[in-house]
C-alpha angles and dihedrals in degrees: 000000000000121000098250080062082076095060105034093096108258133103106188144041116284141146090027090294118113091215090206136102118227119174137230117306081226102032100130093213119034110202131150118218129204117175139174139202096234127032122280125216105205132160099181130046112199109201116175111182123211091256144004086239091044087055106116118243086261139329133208118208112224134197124201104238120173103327108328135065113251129208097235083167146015133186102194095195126011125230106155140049089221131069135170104180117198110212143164116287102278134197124200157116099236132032120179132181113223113213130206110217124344110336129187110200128193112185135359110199117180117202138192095209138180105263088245086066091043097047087046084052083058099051099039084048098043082052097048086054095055118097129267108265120244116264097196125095121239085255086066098048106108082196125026116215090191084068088044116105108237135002118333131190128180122215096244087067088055135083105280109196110193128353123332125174124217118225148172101191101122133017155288104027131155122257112336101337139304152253134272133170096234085240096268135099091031113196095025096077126059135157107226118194124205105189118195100232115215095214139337117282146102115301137169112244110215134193129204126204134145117249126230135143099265097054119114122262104207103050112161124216128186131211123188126192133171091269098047151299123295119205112213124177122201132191106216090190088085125064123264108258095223112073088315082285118097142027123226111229093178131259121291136181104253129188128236107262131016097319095118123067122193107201119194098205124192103197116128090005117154092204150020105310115220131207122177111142147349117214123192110195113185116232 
């Protein structure tokens, strides 16, 4: 499982040998290097893991530019053993990809392409990123979000880091069901929520999640604005004091666009974490 596994050309197992890298179960940082002895010009970056199962929670691609090591390239939350990741022309010695929890990678491949390929990269990338559609009907929805004032998002639409599990056990919840984090690896999974705001303004940011006793009762959640980052705990043992529904997690100044994340952590939880849907209601 050495690093020059990565560039022999080939991406899967064969002759008895894996021809991936893989690092050190306790290695504390997990990065992948290639250098050269004179400067590359790429656009593309091709990275094919063993598996798909072997495939990290999510990987960023860096270049060493000046003096300092810069993100070219970022996957948030991996769903595929293939990727083929479209970026701005870059010039360097060393490039390395950066891995959120165990990878197994197959096969790193660097090109110099023609911008139509690049810009087709982008958009087959940008469509492999977007959630699963629901497969249930409106009749199935035990909420709908369509009846629902202001912008809703379910969880399954957001970022999901590590393995949540979807499920319909209690009530009410928003659209077909929603997430936990099965109460294990705490601190390597999160939910992070990007919403497209309409125009700038104050809105209330509200969370749903379904209450039950084993919930946890410390569950962080983030929110980043322009001006700064905002800590807020729940306990998710109490009922949520909108139609049982959501969660206030007080009004913010938000930006127009995607400038504002809402991040559901787990780290340090005593309890299942639940994540079902976030609500922004202008005020």
């Amino acid at each position: 499982m050495t690093a020059a596994n990565a560039i022999n050309g080939l991406a899967r197992a064969s002759g008895g040998k894996t021809n991936a890298w893989s690092p050190r179960p306790d290695s504390p940082t997990h990065w992948l290097q290639l250098e050269w002895p004179q400067a590359q010009t790429f656009n593309v970056v091709h990275m094919s893991f063993a598996t798909k199962t072997l495939a990290p929670q999510a990987f960023r691609v860096e270049a060493w530019q000046g003096d300092a090591w810069r993100t070219v390239a970022e996957v948030p939350s991996c769903r595929q053993r293939r990727y083929v990741l479209g970026l701005d022309s870059t010039t360097t010695t060393r490039l390395r990809c950066v891995f959120t929890g165990m990878a197994s990678v197959a096969e790193i491949r660097v090109y110099d392409e023609p911008p139509r390929l690049v810009e087709i990269a982008r958009r087959v990338q940008a469509a492999a990123a977007l959630p699963d559609a629901s497969p249930g009907l409106p009749w199935f929805f035990n909420v709908d979000p369509r009846k629902l004032p202001g912008l809703v998002i379910d969880a399954s639409q957001a970022e999901q880091i590590g393995g949540w599990v979807a499920s319909t056990y209690a009530e009410p919840y928003v659209l077909d069901g929603y997430l936990h984090d099965g109460n294990e690896s705490k601190g390597q999974k999160s939910i992070r929520f990007v919403p497209d705001v309409l125009r700038a303004g104050k809105y209330e940011i509200r969370l749903s999640y379904v209450p039950y006793k084993n919930r946890a009762s410390n569950v962080p959640v983030v929110i980043t604005t322009p001006t700064g980052s905002t800590t807020i705990r729940i306990n998710q043992q109490r009922v949520p004091e909108i139609d049982r529904l959501f969660h206030s997690l007080g009004a913010f100044e938000l930006p127009a666009g995607r400038g504002t994340s809402v991040v559901v952590e787990t780290a340090d939880t005593d309890g299942y974490v639940v994540v079902d849907a976030l609500q922004l209601i202008e005020r």
